[in-house]
C-alpha positions, -999 to 999 in steps of 0.1 A, spaced: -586 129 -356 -575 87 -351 -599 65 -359 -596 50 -322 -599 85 -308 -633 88 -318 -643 53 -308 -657 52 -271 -629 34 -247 -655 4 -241 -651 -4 -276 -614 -3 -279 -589 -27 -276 -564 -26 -243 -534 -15 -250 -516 -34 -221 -531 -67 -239 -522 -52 -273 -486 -53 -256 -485 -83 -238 -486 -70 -203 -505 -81 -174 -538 -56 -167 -532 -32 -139 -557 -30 -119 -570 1 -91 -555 1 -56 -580 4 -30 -576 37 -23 -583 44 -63 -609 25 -61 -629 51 -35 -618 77 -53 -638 63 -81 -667 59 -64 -662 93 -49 -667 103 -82 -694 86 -95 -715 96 -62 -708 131 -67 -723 123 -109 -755 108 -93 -743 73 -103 -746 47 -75 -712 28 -89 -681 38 -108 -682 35 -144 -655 30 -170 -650 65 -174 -645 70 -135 -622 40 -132 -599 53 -163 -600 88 -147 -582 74 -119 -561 52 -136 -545 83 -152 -543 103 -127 -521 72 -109 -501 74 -139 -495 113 -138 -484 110 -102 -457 82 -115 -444 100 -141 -435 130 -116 -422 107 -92 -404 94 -117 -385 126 -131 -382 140 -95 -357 105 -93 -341 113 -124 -333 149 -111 -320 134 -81 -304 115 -100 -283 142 -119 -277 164 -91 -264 133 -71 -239 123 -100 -229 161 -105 -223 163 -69 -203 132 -71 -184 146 -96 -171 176 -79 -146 158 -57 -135 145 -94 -125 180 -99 -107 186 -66 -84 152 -68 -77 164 -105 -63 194 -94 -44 177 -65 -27 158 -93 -16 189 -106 -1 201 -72 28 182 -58 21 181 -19 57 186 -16 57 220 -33 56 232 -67 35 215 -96 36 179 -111 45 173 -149 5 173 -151 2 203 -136 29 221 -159 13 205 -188 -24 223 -171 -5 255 -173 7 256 -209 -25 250 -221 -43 272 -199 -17 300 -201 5 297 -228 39 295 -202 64 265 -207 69 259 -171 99 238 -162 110 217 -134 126 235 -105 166 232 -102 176 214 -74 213 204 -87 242 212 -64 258 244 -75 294 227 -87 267 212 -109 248 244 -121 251 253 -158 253 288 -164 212 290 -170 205 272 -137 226 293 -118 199 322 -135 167 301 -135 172 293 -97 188 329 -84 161 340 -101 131 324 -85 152 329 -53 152 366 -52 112 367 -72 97 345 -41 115 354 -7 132 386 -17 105 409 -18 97 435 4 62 418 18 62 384 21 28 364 18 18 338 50 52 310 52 27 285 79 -12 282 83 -31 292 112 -22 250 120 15 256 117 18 243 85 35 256 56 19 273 30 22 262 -4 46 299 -11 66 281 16 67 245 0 79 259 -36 109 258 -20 111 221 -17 105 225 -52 137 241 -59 157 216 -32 156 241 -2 146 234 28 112 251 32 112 280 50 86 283 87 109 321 90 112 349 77 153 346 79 147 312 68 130 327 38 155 361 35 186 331 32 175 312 4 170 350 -16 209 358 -5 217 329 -22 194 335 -46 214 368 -49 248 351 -51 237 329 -78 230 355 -102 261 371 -94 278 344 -104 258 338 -134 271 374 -146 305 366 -134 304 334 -160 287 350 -189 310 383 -186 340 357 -184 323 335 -216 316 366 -237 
């Protein structure tokens, strides 16, 4: 046991003097509780004991006041930092349609895929591979048989409908719109096999 544990507090140096503080002294309402006590022990007034009794128990009620801020605290900043997540994966969608270079880059590493940019070169300017690429994605997103939601219960297009704008089509509100960009989709990749037959 410390040497200053076994000494009786009247005999031990403060510790707030020891440290250069100011003594803190009982509220008002410690101070009743302290003679509360002392009545209930038979004594007429408050002793040291009774007054360091309440002094703790002030400093107990601090400390939990205290961490309930801190908690706060940390659920406030983790709170805050949720709409840090939903602008970061905004950066990764282009509001246009499609994903940004971020958002392709988000992909790989997630995935694995090497995601590139969508063609949207005029088809005298197609290469061969564009021609595939963009018949592909064509006939893939508004050939199927079921096609998902094009506009919102607002009207507004979906983001199946904005990949389009993506691909430099105008985005389909229809489901002609949608069945005319897969016929050209169609006629790209015809032509693709017309060049590569012709090639090889």
């Amino acid at each position: 046991m410390a040497r200053s544990a076994r000494r009786p507090p009247w005999k031990r140096s403060a510790l707030r003097k020891r440290a250069g503080k100011a003594s803190a002294h009982l509220t008002s309402a410690q101070k009743s509780a302290a003679k509360a006590s002392a009545r209930r022990a038979g004594r007429r007034y408050p002793n040291l004991v009774d007054n360091m009794r309440m002094a703790a128990k002030a400093n107990k009620t601090t400390r939990k006041r205290t961490a309930k801020r801190k908690t706060k605290r940390r659920t406030g900043s983790a709170a805050r930092k949720a709409p840090q997540k939903r602008s970061t994966q905004a950066r990764e969608k282009d509001p246009k349609g499609g994903l940004t270079a971020a958002g392709r880059k988000a992909f790989a590493r997630k995935e694995g895929a090497h995601l590139r940019p969508g063609v949207t070169k005029r088809q005298s300017e197609m290469t061969p591979q564009d021609m595939r690429r963009k018949g592909s994605w064509a006939v893939r997103f508004y050939g199927r048989k079921e096609l998902p939601p094009l506009v919102d219960a607002r009207g507004r297009p979906t983001r199946h409908a904005l990949s389009a704008h993506a691909w430099g089509e105008p985005v389909p509100k229809t489901i002609a719109a949608a069945r005319r960009i897969a016929a050209k989709g169609k006629r790209l990749l015809a032509r693709y096999r017309r060049e590569k037959k012709r090639g090889s």
